[in-house]
N, C-alpha and C positions, 0 to 999 in steps of 0.2 A: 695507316691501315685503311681498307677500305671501309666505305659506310656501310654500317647493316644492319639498318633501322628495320624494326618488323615491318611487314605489309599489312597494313588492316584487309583483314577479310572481308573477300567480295560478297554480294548478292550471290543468289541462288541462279541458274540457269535459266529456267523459266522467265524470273524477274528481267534478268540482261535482256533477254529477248524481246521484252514490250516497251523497253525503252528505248524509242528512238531518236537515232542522232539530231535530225534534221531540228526535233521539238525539243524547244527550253524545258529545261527541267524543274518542275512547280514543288517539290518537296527536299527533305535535307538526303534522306536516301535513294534519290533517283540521282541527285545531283552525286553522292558519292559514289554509288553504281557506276556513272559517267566516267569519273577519272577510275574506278578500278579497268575499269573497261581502255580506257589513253594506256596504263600500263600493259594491257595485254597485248596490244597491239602496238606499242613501243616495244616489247620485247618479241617480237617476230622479227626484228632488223639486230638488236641488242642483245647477247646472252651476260647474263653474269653479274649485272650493273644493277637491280633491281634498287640497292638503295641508295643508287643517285637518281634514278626516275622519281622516286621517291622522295629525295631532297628537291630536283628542280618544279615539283608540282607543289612542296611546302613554299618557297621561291614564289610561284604564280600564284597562290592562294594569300598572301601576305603583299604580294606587290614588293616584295625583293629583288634580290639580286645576286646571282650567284657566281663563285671562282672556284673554276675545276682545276683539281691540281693533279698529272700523272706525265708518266712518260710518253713519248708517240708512243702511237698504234694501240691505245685501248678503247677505242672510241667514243673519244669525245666529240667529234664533230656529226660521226653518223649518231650517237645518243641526241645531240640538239634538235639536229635536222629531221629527226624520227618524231621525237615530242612536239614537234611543230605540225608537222604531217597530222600527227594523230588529234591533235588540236582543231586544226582547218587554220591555222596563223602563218602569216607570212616571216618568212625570215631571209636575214641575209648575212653574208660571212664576212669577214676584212682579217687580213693576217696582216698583222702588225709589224712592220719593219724598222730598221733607223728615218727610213726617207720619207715615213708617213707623215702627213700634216693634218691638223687638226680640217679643215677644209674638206681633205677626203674624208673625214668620219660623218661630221657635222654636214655637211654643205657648203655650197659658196655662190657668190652673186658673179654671173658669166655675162660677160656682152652682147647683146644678138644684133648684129650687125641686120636685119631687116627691118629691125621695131626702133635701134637705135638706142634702145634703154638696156639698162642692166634687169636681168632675172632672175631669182633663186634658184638655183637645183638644188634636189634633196641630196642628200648625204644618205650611205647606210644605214644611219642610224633611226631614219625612218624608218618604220618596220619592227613587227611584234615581238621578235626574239632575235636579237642580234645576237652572235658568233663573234668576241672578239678574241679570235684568236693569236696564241703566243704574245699577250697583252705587254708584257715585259720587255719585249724587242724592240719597242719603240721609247722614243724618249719621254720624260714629266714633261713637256709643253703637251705632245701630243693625249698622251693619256689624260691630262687635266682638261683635255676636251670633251671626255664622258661625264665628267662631274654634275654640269649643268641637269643634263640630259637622264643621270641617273636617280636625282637626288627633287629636282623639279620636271621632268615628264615633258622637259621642252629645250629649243635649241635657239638661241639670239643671234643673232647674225646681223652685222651694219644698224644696231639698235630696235631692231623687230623681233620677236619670240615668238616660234612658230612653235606647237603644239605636237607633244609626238603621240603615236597611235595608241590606243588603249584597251587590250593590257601590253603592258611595254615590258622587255625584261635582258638582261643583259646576260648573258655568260662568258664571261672571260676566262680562257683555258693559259696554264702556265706549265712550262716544265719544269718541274722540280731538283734535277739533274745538271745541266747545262748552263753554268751564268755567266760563260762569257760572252759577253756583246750582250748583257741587259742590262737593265734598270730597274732598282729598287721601285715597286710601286707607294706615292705617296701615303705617308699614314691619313690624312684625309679621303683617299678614293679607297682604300682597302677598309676605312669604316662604312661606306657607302654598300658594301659587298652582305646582303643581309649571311649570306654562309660561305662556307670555303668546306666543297668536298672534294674528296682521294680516291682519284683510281686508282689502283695499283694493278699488277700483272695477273691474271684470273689464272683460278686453281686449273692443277691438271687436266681433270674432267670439265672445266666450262670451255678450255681450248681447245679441247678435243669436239669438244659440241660445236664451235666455233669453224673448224676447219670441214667438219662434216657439214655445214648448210653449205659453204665456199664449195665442195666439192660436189653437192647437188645441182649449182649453178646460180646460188644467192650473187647478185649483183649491188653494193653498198649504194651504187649512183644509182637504181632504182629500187625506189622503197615504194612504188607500186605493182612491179613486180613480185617484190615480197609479202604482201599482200597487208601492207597499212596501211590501212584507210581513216579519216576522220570521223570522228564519235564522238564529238564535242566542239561546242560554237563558241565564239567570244563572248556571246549573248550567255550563255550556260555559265563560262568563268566568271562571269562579270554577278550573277548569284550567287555562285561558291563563294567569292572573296566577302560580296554581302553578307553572308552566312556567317563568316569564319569572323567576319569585325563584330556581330553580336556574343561570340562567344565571351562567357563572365572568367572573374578569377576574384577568389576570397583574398581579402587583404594578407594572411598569413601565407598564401601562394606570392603574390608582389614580393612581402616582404622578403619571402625567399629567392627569389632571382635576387632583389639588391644584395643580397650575403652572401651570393657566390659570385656576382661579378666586382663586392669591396674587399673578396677573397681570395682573388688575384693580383690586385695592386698590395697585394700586404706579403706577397709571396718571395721568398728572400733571394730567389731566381729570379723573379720579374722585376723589368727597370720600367716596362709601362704598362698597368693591366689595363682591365675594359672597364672603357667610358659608361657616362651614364645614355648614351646613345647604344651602347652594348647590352644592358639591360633592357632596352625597349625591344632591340630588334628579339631579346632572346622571346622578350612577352610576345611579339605577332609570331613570330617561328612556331613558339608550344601553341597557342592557340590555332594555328593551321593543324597543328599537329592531331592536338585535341581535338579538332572538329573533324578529320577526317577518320578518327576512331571512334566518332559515334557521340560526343561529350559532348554536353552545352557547359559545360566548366573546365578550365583547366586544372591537375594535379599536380603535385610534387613528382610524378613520372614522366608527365609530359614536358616539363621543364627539364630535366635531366637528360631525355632523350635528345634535346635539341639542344643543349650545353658547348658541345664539342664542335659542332661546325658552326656555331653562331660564336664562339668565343676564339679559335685557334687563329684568328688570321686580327683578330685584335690586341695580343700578345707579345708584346718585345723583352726577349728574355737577356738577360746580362752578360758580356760578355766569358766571363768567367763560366758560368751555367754551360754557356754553349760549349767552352773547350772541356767539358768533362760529361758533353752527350747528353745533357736533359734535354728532352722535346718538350714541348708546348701542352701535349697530350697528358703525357703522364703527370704534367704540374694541376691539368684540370680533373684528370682522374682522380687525384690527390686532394684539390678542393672538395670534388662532390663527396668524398669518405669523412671529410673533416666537419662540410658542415653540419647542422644541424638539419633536419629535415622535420614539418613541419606534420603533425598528425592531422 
């Protein structure tokens, strides 16, 4: 099912209007003005998707890292490429085959036949929000070359670590449909993934919206034509995520995320629930979450809301489970009913 997390409500009109992009944002509601403002203008290129813009800006506020999961053609790739845009971040794509080497991701040391020495070149993986697309398509050597890169914000090569740019953020797109010719992704780089959202095929009426800009003469390869511009600086994220790391949470909040992710591994479906590395990320998830609805604390709502794509891609259900059609989903919709929740 697709994501459809509420939108926190923007600023008023007047307000949008006197903050501008070019200046850092010196308060928590200018700074949240700002990303309402990324979503409006990611959706002049995007219809329909509102709560993956939504998850990939919880993603950028946390220093996560996100996997899109849908079939072609609901755009994933113009959603990335738009949230980049609307940012002012560089980004770059790699479509992930069997013949990729970790080399092309990473980088590699080339010979320059004028100097005589060997050089680095960067890899794509330099760059603010990388595009790995159809991640699955290539093999576990090549995939376990993002590891590094996702988990420590840097790349080794011939024994030197170079430093990747900051904010860094990964989106790996999978199809959910097609598994022949992939590869299981390791359970190690799929805990790396702070979420795992779903596109699915958009209602009637958002296709129909959909075909109506195509047929005004929207062009997906210009997104300044479509008129997104940036409204937000790395200088600006690089606040929000300060913001969002002093956000508090009361002990009986904690002790609630650990009872619904030891409330997984107890699940008589589940052969592996979520690590105690899954309970961390679900704490920076709500707390981006929470901060960008206004809270300096997080609640037992804000936890809930982020439960689902912070836990479904941490989940191995048994085989048996699987031949009689349980999903992932409905076993965490099940925890959140079961547990307790905290007053």
């Amino acid at each position: 099912m697709t994501e459809t997390y509420p939108v926190p409500e923007p600023m008023s009109a007047p307000a949008q209007a006197q903050a501008p992009a070019s200046a850092p944002a010196s308060t928590n509601d200018e700074l949240r003005l700002a990303l309402s403002r990324v979503r409006t203008e990611v959706g002049k290129a995007v219809v329909g998707q509102d709560g993956a813009v939504t998850g990939l800006l919880v993603a950028l506020l946390a220093r996560g890292h996100v996997l899109l999961e849908g079939v072609p053609g609901v755009a994933k790739t113009l959603l990335v490429r738009s949230l980049a845009s609307a940012l002012s971040l560089d980004t770059k794509r790699v479509q992930f085959t069997p013949d990729l080497m970790p080399g092309d991701v990473t980088g590699s040391l080339v010979y320059d036949g004028r100097s005589g020495e060997f050089e680095f070149r960067e890899g794509p993986v330099f760059t603010n929000i990388l595009l790995a697309d159809e991640i699955n398509r290539t093999p576990p050597k090549t995939q376990s070359a993002l590891l590094e890169a996702m988990e420590e914000r840097q790349v080794s090569v011939d024994g030197v670590s170079r430093q990747l740019p900051d904010p860094f953020l990964v989106a790996a797109t999978m199809n959910p449909i097609e598994y022949e010719g992939t590869y299981m992704l390791p359970e190690a780089q799929l805990d790396r993934f702070l979420l795992k959202l779903t596109l699915d095929i958009p209602e009637r009426d958002v296709e129909i919206a959909v075909l109506a800009r195509h047929a005004a003469g929207f062009n997906p390869r210009d997104l300044g034509g479509a008129g997104v511009t940036a409204v937000l600086g790395a200088a600006q994220l690089h606040e929000a995520q300060a913001a969002v790391a002093r956000v508090g949470a009361t002990v009986d909040v904690l002790a609630y995320a650990v009872d619904l992710a030891r409330a997984t591994r107890q699940s008589p479906s589940v052969k592996l629930g979520v690590s105690p590395r899954g309970s961390t990320a679900l704490l920076a998830a709500a707390k981006a979450w929470a901060w960008l609805n206004g809270f300096e604390r997080i609640t037992p709502d804000h936890v809930q809301a982020m439960v689902l794509p912070v836990f479904r891609h941490r989940i191995q259900l048994r085989p048996e489970a699987e031949l009689e059609g349980v999903s992932v989903d409905s076993i965490l919709r099940g925890v959140l009913s079961q547990v307790q929740v905290p007053i």
